[in-house]
MARNU-508430 format. One line per field, with one value per residue (C-alpha): residue number from 1; residue in one letter; y, x, z. Coordinates in steps of 0.02 Angstrom, whole numbers, plus 50000, padded with zeros to 5 digits. Example, Ala and Ser with C-alpha at 12.3 -4.5 7.8 and 13.67 -1.06 7.14 Angstrom:
// MARNU-508430
n: [1  2]
res: [a  s]
py: [49775  49947]
px: [50615  50684]
pz: [50390  50357]
// end
This chain:
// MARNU-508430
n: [1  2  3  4  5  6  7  8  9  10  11  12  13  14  15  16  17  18  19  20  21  22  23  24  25  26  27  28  29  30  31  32  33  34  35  36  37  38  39  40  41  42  43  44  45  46  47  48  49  50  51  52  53  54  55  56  57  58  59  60  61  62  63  64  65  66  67  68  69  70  71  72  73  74  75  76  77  78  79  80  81  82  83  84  85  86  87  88  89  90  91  92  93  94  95  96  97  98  99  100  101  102  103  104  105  106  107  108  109  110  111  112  113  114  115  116  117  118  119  120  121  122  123  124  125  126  127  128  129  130  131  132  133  134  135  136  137  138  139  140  141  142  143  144  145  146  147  148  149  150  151  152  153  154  155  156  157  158  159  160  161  162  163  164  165  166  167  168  169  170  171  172  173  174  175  176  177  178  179  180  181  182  183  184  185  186  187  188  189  190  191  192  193  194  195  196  197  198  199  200  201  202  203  204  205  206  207  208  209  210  211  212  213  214  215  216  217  218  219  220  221  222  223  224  225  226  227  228  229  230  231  232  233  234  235  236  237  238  239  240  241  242  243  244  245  246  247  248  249  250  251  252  253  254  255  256  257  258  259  260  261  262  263  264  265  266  267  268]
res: [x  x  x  x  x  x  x  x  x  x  x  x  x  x  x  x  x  x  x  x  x  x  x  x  x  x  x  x  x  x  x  x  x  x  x  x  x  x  x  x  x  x  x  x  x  x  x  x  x  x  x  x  x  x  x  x  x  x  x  x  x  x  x  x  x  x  x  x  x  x  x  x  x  x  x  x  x  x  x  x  x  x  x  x  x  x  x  x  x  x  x  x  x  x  x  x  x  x  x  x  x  x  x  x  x  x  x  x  x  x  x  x  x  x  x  x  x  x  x  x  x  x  x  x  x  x  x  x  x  x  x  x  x  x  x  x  x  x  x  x  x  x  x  x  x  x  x  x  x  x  x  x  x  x  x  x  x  x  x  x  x  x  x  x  x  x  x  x  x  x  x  x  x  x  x  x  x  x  x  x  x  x  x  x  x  x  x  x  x  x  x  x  x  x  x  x  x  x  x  x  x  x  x  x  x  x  x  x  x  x  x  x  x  x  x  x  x  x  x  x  x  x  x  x  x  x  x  x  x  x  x  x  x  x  x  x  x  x  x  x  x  x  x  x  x  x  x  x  x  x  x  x  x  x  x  x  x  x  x  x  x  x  x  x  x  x  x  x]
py: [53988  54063  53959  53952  53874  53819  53877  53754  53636  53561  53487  53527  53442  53465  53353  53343  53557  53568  53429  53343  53445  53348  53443  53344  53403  53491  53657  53735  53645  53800  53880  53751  53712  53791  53969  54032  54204  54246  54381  54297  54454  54408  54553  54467  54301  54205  54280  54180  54040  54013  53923  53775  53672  53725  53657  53488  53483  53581  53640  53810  53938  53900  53708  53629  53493  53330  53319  53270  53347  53285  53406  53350  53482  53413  53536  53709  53756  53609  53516  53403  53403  53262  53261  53183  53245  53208  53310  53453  53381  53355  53420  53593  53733  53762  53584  53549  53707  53660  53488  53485  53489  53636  53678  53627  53495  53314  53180  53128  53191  53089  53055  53136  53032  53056  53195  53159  53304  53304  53473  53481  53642  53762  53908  54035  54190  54353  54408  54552  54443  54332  54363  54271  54157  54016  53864  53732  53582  53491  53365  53349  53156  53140  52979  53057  53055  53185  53198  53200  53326  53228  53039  53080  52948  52968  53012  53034  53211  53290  53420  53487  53645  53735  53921  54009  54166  54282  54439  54531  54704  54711  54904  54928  54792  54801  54755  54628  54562  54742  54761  54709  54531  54438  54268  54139  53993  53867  53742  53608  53482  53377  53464  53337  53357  53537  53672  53787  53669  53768  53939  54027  54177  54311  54452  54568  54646  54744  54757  54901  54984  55171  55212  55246  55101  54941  54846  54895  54779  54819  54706  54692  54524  54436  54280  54183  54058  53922  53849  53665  53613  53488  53593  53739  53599  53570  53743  53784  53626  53712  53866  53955  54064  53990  54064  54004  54080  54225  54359  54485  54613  54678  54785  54798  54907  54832  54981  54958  55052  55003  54831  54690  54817  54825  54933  54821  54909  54827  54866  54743]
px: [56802  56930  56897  56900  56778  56703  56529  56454  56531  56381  56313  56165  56059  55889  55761  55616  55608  55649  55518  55647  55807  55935  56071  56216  56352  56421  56323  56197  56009  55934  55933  55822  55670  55555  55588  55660  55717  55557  55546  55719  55783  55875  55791  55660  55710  55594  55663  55712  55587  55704  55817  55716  55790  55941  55933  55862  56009  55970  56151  56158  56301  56430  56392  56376  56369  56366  56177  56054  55894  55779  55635  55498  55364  55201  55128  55007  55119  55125  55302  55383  55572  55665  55833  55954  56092  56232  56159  56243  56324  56212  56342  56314  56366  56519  56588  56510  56652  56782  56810  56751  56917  57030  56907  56709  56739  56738  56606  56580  56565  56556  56375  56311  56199  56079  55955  55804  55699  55507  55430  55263  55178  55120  55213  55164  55241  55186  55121  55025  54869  54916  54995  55123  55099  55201  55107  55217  55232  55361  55452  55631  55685  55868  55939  56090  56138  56038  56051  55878  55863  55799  55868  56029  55992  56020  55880  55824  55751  55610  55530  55399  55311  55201  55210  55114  55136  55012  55037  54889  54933  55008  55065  55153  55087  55220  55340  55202  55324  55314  55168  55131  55128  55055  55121  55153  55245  55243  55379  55358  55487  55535  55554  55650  55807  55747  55760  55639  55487  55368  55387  55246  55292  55162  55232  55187  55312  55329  55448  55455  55354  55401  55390  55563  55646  55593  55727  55696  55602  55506  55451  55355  55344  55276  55366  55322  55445  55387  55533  55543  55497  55607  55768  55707  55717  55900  55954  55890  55981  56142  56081  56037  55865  55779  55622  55459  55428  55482  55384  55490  55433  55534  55534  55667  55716  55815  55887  55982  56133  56212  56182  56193  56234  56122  56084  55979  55928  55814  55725  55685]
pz: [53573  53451  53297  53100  53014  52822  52846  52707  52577  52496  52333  52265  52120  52035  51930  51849  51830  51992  52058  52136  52243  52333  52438  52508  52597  52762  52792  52913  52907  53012  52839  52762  52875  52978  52902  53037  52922  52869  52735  52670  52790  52950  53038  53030  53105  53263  53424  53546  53516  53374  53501  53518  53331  53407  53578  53484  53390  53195  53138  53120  53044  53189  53191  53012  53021  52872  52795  52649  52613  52503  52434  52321  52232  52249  52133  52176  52304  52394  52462  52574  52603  52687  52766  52895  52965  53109  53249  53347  53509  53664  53744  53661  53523  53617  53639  53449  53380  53517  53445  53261  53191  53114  52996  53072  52963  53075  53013  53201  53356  53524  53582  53421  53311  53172  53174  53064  52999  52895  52845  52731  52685  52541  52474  52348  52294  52290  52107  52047  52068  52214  52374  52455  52591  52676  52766  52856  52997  53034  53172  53224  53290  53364  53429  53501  53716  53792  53963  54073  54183  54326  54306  54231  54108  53930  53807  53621  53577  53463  53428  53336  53250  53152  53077  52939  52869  52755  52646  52711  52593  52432  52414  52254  52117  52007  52151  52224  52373  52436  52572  52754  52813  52986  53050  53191  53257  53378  53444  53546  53629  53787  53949  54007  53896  53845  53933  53821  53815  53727  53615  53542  53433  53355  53224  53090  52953  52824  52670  52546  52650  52610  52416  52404  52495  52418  52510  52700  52799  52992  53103  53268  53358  53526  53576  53735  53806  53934  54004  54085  54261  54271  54197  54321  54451  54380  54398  54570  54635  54590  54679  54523  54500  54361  54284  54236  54074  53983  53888  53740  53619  53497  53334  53211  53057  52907  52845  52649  52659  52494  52409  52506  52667  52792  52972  53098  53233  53350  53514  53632]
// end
């Protein structure tokens, strides 16, 4: 739908040297958990298994949505970040923008309740004698109306998931983020208000990869999609074909035109 939107109006507070972080406001959560734009590059980003937060109701840059995180640094590497927010509608992305105000910017929305999120894990950097590497698990809870596929009954919703990813080759050591990286996620939620039940995504990337482009980025990446019985059962009642599961590769360039300009080609 035609629409204008604030993308994010947020606070956002630190403690302790950072031990402590608190973010309050109105603004997308699908940049703060999970890691779904790994490499900070968007290239890079989960396929289509990054879907499932979505479906469950994580706000993303269309649908912010109000929220407070709470992150807390455990020391070594170690975290665990907090936060609640008011959950995308039930009824969808395109309901959530049709009737979130002039501006994306409405505190409630009908049959939309609170969406609680938990994500632990360890994070290091990449340094000329360490390289980087990103270990997290997490769970979604949402207590909004979901609809049940089979009953018609309403429903609460979760999900949740693991990913990890590892800097396997450091290429240039004074630019120690530069080298080739493995990872891979897993998401897991209700096939009975979900219509992707399971995702399963495999990838390896690479950033700075040619000595004289430290800011492209490459990627090649396996996802596997296992889609709900019941919501196929849903679909072919209507007299639509619905698959069983779905299989995509996929590699992508990030290609630095100019600062902060980039080409994405991708082949899928």
């Amino acid at each position: 739908p035609d629409t204008f939107l604030i993308k994010a109006l947020a606070y956002y507070q630190s403690f302790f040297d950072r031990k402590l972080e608190i973010k309050a406001g109105i603004f997308p959560n699908y940049m703060e958990y999970i890691g779904l734009f790994v490499g900070g590059s968007q290239v890079l980003a989960n396929g289509l298994s990054g879907l499932v937060p979505i479906q469950v109701g994580l706000s993303s840059d269309t649908t912010a949505t109000p929220a407070l995180n709470v992150a807390l640094d455990a020391g070594a590497g170690f975290y665990a970040k907090f936060g609640v927010q008011r959950s995308v509608s039930p009824k969808g992305p395109f309901y959530e923008i049709e009737n979130n105000g002039a501006v994306g910017l409405k505190l409630r929305q009908d049959g939309a309740r609170a969406l609680y999120i938990g994500e632990v894990g360890r994070k290091r950097a990449a340094a000329g004698n360490a390289r980087q590497y990103w270990l997290r698990a997490g769970y979604l809870h949402n207590d909004s109306d979901f609809i049940d596929f089979q009953t018609g009954e309403k429903r609460h919703n979760h999900m949740s998931y693991a990913a990890a990813d590892y800097q396997l080759l450091q290429t240039q050591p004074a630019q120690p983020y530069r080298g080739i990286y493995i990872g891979a996620s897993g998401f897991m939620a209700p096939g009975n208000v979900t219509a992707y039940e399971k995702s399963f995504e495999a990838r390896a990337y690479a950033i700075g990869l040619i000595p004289s482009r430290p800011a492209d980025a490459m990627n090649l990446k396996v996802t596997y999609n296992d889609f709900s019985d019941q919501a196929q059962a849903a679909q072919q009642l209507n007299g639509l074909h619905a698959n069983d599961s779905q299989l995509s590769i996929s590699a992508g360039y990030s290609y630095n035109v100019a600062s902060g300009v980039f080409l994405l080609p991708t082949l899928s």
